[in-house]
C-alpha positions as CSV (number, residue, x, y, z in Angstrom):
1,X,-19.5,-15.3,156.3
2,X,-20.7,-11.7,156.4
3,X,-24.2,-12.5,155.0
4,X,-24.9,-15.0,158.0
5,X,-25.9,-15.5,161.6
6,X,-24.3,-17.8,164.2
7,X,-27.5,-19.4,165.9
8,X,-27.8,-21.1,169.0
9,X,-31.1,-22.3,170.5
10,X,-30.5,-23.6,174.0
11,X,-32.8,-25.2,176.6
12,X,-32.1,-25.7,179.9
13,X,-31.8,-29.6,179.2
14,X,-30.0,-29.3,175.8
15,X,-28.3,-27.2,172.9
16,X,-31.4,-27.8,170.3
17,X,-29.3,-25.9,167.1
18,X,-26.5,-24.3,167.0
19,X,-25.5,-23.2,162.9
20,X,-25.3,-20.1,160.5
21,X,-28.2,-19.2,158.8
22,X,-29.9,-16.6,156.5
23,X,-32.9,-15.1,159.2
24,X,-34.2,-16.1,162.2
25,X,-37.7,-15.1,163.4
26,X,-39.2,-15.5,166.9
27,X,-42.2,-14.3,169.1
28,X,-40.5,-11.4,170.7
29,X,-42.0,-9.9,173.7
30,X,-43.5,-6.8,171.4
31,X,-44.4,-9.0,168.5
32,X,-42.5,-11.5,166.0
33,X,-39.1,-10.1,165.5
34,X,-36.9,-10.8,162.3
35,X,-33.4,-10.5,162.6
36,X,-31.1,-11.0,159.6
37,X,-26.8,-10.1,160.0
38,X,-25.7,-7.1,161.2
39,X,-28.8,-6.7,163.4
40,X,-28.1,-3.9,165.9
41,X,-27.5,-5.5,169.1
42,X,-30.4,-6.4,171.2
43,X,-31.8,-8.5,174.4
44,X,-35.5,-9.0,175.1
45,X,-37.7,-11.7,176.5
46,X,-39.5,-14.1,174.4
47,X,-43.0,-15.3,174.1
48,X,-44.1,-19.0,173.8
49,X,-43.7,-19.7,170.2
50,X,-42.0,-20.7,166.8
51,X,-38.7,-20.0,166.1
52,X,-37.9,-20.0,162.2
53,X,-34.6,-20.5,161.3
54,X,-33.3,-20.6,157.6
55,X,-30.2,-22.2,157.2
56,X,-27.4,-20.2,155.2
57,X,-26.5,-23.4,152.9
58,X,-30.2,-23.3,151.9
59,X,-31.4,-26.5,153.8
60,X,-34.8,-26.8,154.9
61,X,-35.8,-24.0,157.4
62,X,-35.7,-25.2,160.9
63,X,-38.9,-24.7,163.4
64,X,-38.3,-24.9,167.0
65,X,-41.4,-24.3,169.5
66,X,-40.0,-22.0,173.0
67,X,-42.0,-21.7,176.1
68,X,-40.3,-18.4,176.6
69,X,-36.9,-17.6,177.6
70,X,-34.4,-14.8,176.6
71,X,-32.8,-13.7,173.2
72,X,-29.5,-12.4,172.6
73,X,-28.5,-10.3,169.4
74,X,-25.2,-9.4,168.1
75,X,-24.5,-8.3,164.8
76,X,-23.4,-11.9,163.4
77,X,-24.8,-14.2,166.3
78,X,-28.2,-15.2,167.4
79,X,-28.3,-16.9,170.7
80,X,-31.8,-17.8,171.9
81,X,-32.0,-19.1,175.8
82,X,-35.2,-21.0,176.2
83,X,-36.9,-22.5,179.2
84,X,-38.2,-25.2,177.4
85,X,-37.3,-25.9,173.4
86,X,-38.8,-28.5,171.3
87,X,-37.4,-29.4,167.5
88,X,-40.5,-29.3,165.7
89,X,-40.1,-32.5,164.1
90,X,-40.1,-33.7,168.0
91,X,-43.8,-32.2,169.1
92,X,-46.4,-34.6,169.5
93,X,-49.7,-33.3,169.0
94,X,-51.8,-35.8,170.9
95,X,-49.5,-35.1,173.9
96,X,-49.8,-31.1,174.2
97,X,-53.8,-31.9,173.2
98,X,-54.1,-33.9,176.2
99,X,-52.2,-31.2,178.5
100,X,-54.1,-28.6,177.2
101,X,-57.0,-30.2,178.4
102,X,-55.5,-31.3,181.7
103,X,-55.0,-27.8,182.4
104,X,-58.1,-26.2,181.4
105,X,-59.1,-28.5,184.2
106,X,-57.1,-27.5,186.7
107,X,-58.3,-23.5,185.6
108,X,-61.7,-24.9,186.1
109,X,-60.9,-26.5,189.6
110,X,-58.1,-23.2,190.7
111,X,-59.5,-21.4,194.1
112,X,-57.4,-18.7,194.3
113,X,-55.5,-16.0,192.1
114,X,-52.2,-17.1,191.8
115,X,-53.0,-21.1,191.2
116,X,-55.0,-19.3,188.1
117,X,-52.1,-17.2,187.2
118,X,-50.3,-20.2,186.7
119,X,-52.8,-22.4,184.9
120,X,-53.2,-19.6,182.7
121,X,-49.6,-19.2,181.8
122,X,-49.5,-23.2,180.9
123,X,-52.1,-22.8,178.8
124,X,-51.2,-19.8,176.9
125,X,-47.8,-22.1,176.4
126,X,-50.0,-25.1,175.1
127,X,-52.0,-23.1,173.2
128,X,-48.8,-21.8,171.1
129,X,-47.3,-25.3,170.8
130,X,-50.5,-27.0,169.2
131,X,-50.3,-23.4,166.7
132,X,-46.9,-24.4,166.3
133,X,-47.7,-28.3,165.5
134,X,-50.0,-27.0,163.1
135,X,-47.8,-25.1,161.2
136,X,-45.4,-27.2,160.6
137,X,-47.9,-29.8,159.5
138,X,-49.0,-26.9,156.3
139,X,-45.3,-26.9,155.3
């Protein structure tokens, strides 16, 4: 259809979605990015964060937390590579609480600069999934 997007979200474990849709919207390296058909081609990192998709038959819009990865534009197709991607009806909010505080544990315990570097990183992804969990409970 020429009003729609072919999306793909894939993780390294498992193709998450894969479907046309209105919009997508993701945490893009810059800032949230909004793509919509006919988007002028495009590759970019993104950030830990919601992706929102809204199905082109009108069907309930789809949220799927990334831990970072890589997006792909062309004009009709979306394809967004993640390192880690979680349907949103999958998070578990008692599970990222209690990693979040297993790793503000091990930032409290790090002795040297990169063991920080990569508590922080985990956190900053923990901290986005438990925003993410949140939103979707508001819906």
């Amino acid at each position: 259809m020429e009003h729609t997007l072919q999306v793909d979200v894939v993780s390294a474990e498992e193709a998450i979605y894969s479907g046309e849709a209105k919009f997508v919207v993701l945490p893009g390296e810059a800032g949230e990015l909004g793509i919509y058909p006919r988007h002028i081609p495009l590759i970019t990192r993104i950030k830990p964060g919601t992706v929102r998709i809204m199905p082109a038959d009108g069907g309930e819009e789809q949220l799927i937390f990334v831990a970072g990865g890589v997006l792909e534009v062309q004009p009709r197709v979306v394809t967004v590579l993640a390192d880690t991607a979680i349907r949103g009806r999958d998070l578990d909010e008692a599970k990222a609480t209690e990693a979040l505080q297993r790793a503000e544990e091990s930032r409290r315990n790090a002795k040297d600069k990169a063991e920080i570097a990569v508590v922080e990183g985990e956190l900053a992804m923990l901290a986005a999934q438990l925003a993410a969990i949140r939103k979707l409970r508001k819906r």
